[in-house]
C-alpha positions in Angstrom: 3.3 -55.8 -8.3 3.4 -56.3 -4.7 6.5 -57.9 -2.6 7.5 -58.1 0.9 11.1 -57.0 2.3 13.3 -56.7 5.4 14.2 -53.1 5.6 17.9 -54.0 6.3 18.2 -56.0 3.3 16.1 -53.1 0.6 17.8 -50.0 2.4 21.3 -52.1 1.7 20.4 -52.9 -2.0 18.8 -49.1 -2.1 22.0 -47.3 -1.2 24.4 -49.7 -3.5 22.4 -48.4 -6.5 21.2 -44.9 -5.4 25.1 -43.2 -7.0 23.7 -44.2 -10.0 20.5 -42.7 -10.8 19.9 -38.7 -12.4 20.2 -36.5 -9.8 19.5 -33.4 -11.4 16.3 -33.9 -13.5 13.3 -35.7 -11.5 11.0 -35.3 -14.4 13.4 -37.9 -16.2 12.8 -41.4 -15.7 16.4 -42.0 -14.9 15.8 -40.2 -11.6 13.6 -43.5 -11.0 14.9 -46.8 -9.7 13.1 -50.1 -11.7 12.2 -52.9 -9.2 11.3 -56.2 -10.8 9.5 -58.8 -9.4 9.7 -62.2 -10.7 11.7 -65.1 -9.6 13.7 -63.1 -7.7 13.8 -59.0 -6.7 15.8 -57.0 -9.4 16.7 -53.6 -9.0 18.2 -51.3 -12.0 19.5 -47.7 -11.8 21.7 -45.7 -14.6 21.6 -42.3 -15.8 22.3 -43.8 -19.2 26.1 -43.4 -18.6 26.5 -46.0 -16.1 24.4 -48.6 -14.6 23.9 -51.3 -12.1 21.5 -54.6 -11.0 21.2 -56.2 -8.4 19.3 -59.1 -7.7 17.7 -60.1 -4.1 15.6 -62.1 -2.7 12.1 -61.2 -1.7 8.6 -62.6 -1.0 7.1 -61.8 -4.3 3.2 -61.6 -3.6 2.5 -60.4 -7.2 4.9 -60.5 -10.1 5.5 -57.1 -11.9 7.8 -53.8 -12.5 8.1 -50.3 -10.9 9.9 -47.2 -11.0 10.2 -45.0 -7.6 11.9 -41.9 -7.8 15.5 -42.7 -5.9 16.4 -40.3 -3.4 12.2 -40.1 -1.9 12.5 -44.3 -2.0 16.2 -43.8 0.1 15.5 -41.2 2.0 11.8 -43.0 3.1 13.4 -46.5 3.7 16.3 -44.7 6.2 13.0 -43.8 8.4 11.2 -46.7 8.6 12.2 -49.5 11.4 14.2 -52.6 11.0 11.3 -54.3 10.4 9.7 -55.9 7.0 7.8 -53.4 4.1 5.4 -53.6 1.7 5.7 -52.2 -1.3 3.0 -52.5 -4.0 1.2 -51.0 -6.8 -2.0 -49.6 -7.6 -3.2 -47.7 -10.5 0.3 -46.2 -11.3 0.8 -45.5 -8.1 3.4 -46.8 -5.4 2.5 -47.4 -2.0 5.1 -48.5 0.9 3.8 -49.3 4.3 5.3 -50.5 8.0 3.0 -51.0 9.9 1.1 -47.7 10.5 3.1 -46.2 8.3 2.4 -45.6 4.7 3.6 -43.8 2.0 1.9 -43.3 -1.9 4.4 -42.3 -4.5 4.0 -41.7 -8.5 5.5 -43.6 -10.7 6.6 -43.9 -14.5 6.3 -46.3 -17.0 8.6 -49.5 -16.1 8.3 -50.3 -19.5 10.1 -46.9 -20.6 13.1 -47.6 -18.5 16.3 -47.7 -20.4 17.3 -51.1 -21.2 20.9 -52.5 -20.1 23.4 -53.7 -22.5 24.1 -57.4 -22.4 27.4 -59.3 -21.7 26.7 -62.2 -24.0 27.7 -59.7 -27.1 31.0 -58.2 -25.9 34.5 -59.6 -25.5 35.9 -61.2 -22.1 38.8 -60.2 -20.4 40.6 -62.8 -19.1 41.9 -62.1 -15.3 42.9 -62.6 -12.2 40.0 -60.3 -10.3 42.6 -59.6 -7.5 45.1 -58.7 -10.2 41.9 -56.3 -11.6 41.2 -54.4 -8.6 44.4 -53.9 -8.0 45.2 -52.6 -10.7 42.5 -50.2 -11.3 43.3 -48.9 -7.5 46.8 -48.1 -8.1 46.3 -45.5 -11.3 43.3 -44.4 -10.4 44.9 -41.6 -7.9 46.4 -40.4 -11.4 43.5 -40.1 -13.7 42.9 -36.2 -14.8 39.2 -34.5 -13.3 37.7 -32.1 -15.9 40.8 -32.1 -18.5 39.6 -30.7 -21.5 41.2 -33.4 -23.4 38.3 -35.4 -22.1 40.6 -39.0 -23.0 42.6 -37.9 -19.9 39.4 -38.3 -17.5 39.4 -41.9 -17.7 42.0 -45.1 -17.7 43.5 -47.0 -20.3 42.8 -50.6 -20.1 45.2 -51.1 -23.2 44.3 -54.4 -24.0 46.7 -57.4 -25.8 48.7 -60.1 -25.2 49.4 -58.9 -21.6 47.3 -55.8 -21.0 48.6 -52.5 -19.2 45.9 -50.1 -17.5 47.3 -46.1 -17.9 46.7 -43.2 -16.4 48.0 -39.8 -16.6 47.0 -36.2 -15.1 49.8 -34.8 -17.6 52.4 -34.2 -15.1 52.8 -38.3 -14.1 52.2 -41.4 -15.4 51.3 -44.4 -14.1 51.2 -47.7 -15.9 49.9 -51.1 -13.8 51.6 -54.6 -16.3 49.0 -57.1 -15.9 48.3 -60.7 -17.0 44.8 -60.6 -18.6 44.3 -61.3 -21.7 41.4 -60.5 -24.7 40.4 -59.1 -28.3 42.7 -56.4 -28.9 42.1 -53.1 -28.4 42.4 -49.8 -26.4 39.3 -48.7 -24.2 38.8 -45.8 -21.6 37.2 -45.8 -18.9 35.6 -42.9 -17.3 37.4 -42.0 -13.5 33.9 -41.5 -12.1 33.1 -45.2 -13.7 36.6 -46.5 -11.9 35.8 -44.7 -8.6 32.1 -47.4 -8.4 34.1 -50.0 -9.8 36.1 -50.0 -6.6 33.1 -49.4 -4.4 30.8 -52.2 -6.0 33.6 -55.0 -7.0 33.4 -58.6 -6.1 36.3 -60.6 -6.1 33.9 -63.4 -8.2 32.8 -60.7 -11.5 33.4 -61.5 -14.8 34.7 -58.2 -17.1 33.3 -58.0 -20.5 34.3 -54.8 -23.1 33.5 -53.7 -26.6 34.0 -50.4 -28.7 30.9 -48.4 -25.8 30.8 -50.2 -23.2 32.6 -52.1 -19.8 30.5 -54.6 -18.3 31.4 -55.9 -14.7 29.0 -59.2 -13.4 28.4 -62.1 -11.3 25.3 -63.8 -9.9 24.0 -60.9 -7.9 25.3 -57.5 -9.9 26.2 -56.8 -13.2 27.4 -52.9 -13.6 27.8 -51.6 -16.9 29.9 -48.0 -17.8 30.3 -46.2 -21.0 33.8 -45.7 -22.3 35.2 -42.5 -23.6 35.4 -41.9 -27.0 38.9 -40.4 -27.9 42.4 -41.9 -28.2 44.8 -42.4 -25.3 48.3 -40.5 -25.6 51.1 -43.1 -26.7 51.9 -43.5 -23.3 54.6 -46.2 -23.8 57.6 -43.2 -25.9 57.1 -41.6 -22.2 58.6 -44.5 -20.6 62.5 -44.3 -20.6 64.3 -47.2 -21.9 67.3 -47.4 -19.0 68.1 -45.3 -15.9 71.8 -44.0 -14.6 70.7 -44.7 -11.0 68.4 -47.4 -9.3 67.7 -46.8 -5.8 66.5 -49.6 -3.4 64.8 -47.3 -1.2 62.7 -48.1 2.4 59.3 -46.6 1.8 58.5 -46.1 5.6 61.3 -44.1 6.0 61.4 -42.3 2.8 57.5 -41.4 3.4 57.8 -40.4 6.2 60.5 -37.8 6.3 58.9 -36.4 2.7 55.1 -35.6 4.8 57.5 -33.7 7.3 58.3 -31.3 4.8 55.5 -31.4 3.0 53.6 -29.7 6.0 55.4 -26.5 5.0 54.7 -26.9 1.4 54.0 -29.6 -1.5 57.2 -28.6 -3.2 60.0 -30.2 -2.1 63.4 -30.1 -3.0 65.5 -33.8 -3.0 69.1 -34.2 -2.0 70.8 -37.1 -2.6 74.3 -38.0 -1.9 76.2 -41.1 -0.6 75.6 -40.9 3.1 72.2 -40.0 3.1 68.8 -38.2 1.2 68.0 -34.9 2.4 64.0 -33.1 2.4 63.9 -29.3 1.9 60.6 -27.2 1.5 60.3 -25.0 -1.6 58.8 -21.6 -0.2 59.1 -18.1 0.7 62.2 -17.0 3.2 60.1 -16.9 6.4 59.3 -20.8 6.5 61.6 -24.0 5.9 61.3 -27.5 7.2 64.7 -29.7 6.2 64.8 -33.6 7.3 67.1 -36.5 5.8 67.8 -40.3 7.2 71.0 -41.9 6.6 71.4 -44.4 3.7 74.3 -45.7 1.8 74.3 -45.2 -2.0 76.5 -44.8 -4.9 75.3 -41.5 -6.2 77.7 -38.1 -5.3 75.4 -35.8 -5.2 72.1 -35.3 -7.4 69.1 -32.9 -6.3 65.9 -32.5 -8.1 62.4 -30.6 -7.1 59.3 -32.2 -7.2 55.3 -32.2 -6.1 55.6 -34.1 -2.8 52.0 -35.7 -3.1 53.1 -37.2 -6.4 55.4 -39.4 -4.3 53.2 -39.8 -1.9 50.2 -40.9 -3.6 52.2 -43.7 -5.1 54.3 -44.6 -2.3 50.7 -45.0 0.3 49.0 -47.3 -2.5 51.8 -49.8 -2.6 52.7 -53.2 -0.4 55.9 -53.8 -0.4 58.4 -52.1 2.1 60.6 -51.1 -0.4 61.0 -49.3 -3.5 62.7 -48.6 -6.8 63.7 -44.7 -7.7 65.2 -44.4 -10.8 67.2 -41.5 -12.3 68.7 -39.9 -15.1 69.1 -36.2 -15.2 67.8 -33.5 -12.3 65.2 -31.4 -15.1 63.3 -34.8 -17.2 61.3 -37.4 -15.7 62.2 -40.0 -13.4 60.5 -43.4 -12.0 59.3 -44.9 -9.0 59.1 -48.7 -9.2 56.9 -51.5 -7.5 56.7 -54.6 -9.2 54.7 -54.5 -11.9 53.6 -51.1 -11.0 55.5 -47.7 -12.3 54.6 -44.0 -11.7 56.4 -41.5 -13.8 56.9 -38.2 -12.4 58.0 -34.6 -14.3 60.2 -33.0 -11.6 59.7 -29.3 -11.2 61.6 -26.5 -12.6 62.6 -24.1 -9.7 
């Protein structure tokens, strides 16, 4: 194989792929990114639980495959100038020059390289991609890290009729209603597979699902994730049915007064009355911060505690300059409301 390249344009492609490849084993081939030259440049990386390709162009010189070792190849193409490379191979070995500069790296088999699943066999999900990344962006701030129920690390993309995509850390829930459509059936996808979802996405992929895997493509990348194997809790008996209160609340206001107290402490008592809603800190005797803004509503009085960044998380993610609060009783769950987005929240007992 040998090819030509403008640094810019590898280094670009080089970092895209780099999250993906083993970083703690080098003697495994998956600490190896494939180049293949053909028609066009392809570049694979996956550590067997995720993948990703992306295809370039590239003056191909000589048509072949090669695997170079990920964080050397990154880490040697950051040096070189913004000039064009070389990169060839000779006797299973790689060499990569600039100029006066050359480097010789080893290499594995190409032909060993895992081998990507393929779109073609799995189901479609019909959707808007707008309405996808969305989505996926609002619950990911609620997805569990290193729950050892491990179905909590990931979201639900509960799939039907109209498909819901679910997260939960155990003490919220958040639940995105979407339009898409496909084959019935529950899938969960890993928060480390959501977090590159939002890194890589176009706005022109195609989103293909099965029992193992979620496949994201378009022309230029396809990435590819493994679900998790588990069941989702049944999310939707969490959900109440109807609320005594809903409050049609300013978010700019409301956010802003709650990070106030919040400097003191992430537990934060809420006063609400008919005149206004009132901010205390939860903490020791020695420190207190206390805020409220005016606001008419038809409540008397009803106070309940809660984790301030549960609020805040879901009231920095969404548009709109309102929102919904809805209430039942001080000590069980209550809502917050945007659109077709919902985040339930367990109050605190104090």
């Amino acid at each position: 194989m040998k090819i030509k390249i403008q640094k810019p344009v590898f280094e670009s492609i080089i970092n895209q792929v780099l999250p993906f490849t083993e970083k703690k084993d080098n003697t495994q081939i998956t600490s190896h990114i494939l180049i293949i030259a053909d028609d066009s440049l392809i570049v694979k990386a996956t550590d067997k639980e995720i993948g990703i390709k992306i295809k370039t162009q590239a003056e191909i010189i000589k048509p072949g495959k090669i695997t170079i070792n990920g964080r050397k190849l990154a880490d040697i193409i950051k040096a070189l100038q913004n000039k064009e490379i070389e990169i060839k191979s000779e006797n299973n070995t790689i060499i990569i020059t600039q100029e006066n500069s050359i480097y010789k790296l080893s290499s594995f088999d190409a032909n060993e390289f895992p081998e990507f699943p393929n779109p073609n066999d799995l189901e479609k999900l019909e959707i808007n991609p707008e309405e996808f990344y969305d989505g996926i962006k609002k619950v990911f701030p609620v997805i569990d890290t290193n729950n050892p129920k491990y179905e909590l690390n990931g979201a639900l993309f509960d799939i039907k009729e109209k498909t819901n995509f679910v997260s939960t850390d155990t003490r919220r829930l958040a639940v995105y209603y979407t339009n898409a459509k496909g084959k019935e059936k529950q899938i969960i996808v890993p928060k480390r597979s959501i977090s590159e979802i939002k890194r890589i996405f176009k706005e022109d992929m195609e989103i293909f699902y099965d029992d193992v895997y979620l496949i994201l493509k378009n022309n230029e990348i396809m990435f590819f994730t493994k679900l998790i194997n588990g069941k989702f809790p049944a999310y939707e008996k969490i959900i109440p049915n109807q609320f005594k209160y809903i409050l049609q609340i300013n978010k700019q206001e409301f956010l802003s007064h709650l990070k106030q107290v919040s400097i003191i402490s992430n537990e934060v008592r809420i006063k609400i009355t008919r005149e206004y809603i009132e901010f205390e800190s939860i903490s020791d005797e020695t420190t207190q911060a206390k805020t409220r803004f005016l606001t008419k509503t038809e409540i008397d009085e009803f106070s309940f505690a809660v984790n301030s960044r549960y609020i805040m998380d879901f009231l920095n993610i969404i548009n709109n300059e309102t929102f919904e609060l809805c209430l039942n009783e001080p000590n069980i769950p209550f809502m917050l409301k945007d659109n077709n987005f919902i985040t339930i929240v367990m109050p605190l007992n104090i």
